[in-house]
VOPAGU-2260 file (C-alpha; in pm, 1 decimal, decimal comma):
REM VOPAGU-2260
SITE   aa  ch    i         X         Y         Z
SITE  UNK   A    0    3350,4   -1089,3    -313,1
SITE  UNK   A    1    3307,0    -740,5    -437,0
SITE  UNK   A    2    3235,8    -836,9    -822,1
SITE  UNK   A    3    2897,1   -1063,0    -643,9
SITE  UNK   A    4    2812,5    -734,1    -410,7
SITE  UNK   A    5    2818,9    -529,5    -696,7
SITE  UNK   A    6    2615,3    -768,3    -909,4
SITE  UNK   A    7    2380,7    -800,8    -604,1
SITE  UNK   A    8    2354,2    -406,2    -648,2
SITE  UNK   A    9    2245,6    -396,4    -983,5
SITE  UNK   A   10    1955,9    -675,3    -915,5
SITE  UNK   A   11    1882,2    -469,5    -624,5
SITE  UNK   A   12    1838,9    -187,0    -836,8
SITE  UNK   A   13    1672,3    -348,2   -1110,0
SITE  UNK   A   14    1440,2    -494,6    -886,0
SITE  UNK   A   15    1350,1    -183,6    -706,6
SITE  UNK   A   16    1284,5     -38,7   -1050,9
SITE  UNK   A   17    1022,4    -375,9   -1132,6
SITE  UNK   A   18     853,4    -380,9    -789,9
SITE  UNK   A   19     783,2     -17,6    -861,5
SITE  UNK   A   20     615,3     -72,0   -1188,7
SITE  UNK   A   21     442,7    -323,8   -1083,7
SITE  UNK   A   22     281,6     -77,1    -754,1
SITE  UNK   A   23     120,4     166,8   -1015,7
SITE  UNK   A   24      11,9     -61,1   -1283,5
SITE  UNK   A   25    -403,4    -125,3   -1315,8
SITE  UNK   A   26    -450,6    -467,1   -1147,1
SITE  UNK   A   27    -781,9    -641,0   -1280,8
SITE  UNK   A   28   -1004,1    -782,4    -927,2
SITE  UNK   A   29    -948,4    -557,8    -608,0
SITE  UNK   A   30   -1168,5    -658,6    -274,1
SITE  UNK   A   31   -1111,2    -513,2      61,8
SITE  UNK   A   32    -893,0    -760,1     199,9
SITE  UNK   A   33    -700,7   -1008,0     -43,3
SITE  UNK   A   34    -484,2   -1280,4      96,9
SITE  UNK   A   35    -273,9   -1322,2    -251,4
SITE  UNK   A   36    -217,4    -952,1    -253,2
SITE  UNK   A   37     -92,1    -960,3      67,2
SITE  UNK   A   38     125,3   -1244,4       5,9
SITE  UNK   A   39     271,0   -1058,4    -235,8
SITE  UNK   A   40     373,9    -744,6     -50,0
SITE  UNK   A   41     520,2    -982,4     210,4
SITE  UNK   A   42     715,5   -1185,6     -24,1
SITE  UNK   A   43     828,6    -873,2    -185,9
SITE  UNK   A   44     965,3    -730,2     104,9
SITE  UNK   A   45    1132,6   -1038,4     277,2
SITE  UNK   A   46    1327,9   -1047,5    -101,1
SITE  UNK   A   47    1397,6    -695,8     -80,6
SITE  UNK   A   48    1514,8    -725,5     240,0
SITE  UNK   A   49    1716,8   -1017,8     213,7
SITE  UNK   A   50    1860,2    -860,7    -113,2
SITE  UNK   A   51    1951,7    -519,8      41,8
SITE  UNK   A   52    2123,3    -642,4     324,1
SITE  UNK   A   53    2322,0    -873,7      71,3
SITE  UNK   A   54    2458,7    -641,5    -141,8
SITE  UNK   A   55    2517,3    -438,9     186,1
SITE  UNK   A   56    2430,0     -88,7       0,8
SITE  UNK   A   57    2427,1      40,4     425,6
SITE  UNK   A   58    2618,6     -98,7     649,0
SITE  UNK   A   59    2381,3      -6,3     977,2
SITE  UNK   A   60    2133,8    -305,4     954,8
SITE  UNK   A   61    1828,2    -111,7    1120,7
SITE  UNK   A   62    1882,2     201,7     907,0
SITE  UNK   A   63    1852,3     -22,8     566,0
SITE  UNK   A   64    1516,5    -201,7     731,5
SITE  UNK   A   65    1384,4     131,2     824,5
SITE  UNK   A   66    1442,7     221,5     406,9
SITE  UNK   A   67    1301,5    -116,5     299,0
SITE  UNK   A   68     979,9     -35,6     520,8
SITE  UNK   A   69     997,4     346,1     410,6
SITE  UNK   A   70    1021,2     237,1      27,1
SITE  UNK   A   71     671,9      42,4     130,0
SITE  UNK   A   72     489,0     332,5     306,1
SITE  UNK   A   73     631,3     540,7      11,2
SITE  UNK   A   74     427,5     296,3    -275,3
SITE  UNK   A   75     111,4     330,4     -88,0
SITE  UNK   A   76     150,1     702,9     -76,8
SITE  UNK   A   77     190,0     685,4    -468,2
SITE  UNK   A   78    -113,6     459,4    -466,4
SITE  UNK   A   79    -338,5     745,4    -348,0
SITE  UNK   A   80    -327,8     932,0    -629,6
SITE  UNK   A   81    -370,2     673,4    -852,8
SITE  UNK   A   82    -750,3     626,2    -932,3
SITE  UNK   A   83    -740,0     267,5    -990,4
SITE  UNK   A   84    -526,7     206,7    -692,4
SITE  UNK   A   85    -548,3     250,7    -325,7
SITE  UNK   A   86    -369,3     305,6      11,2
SITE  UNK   A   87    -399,7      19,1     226,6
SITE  UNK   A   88    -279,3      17,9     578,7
SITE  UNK   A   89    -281,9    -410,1     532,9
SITE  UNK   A   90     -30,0    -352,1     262,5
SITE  UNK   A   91     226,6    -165,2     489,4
SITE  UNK   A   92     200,2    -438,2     747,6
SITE  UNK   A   93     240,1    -712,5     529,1
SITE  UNK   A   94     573,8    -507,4     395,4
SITE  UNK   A   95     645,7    -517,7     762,0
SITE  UNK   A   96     600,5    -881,8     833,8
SITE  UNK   A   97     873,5    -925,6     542,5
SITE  UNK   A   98    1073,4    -723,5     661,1
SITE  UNK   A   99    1113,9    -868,6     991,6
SITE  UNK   A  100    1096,2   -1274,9     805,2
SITE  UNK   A  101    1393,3   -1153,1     614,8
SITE  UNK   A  102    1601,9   -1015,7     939,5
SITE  UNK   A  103    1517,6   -1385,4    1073,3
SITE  UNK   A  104    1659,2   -1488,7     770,1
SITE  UNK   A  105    1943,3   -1286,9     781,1
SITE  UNK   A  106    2012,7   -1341,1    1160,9
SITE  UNK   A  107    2012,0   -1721,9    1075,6
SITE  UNK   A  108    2219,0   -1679,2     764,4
SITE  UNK   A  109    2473,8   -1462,3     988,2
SITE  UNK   A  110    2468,2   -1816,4    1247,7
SITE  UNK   A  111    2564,5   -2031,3     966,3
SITE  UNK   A  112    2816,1   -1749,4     788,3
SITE  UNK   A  113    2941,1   -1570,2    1041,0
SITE  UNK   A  114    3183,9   -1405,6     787,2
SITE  UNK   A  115    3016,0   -1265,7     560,1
């Protein structure tokens, strides 16, 4: 078990490190509200979530969500001093709505495990 949490750490880290690459690099089409964008923060997050609480890098559940969603409010602070990026209060929420579909998913994972 500790030879998977420890490889779950390094994918944790090296996703961290992709997802933040990806948050400052020039995308091509922007428009005030886009649903694929948003998709994407969500998605993000419910894998970062999911991930974190895996490799179980904190043991206090709602201090690790509260890092997952301060991780997200952190990017779009980066994003305002970007110039071909911007801060979007949609983006934090749909961060937030991952974060909460991956403690669903963890709650139901903890039903079916209740080991791990």
């Amino acid at each position: 078990m500790q030879i998977i949490q420890h490889s779950l750490k390094v994918i944790l880290g090296i996703s961290i490190l992709i997802i933040s690459v990806l948050s400052v690099q020039e995308i091509e089409a922007q428009s005030s509200v886009n649903f694929s964008d948003k998709f994407l923060h969500f998605s993000c997050f419910l894998y970062l979530t999911i991930l974190s609480w895996l490799s179980r890098i904190i043991h206090k559940e709602l201090f690790l969500y509260a890092i997952v969603l301060a991780y997200g409010i952190l990017i779009e602070i980066v994003q305002i001093y970007i110039p071909y990026r911007s801060f979007e209060f949609l983006d934090i929420f749909a961060d937030f709505l991952g974060i909460l579909a991956g403690i669903f998913f963890i709650n139901f994972f903890k039903d079916l495990y209740p080991k791990y």
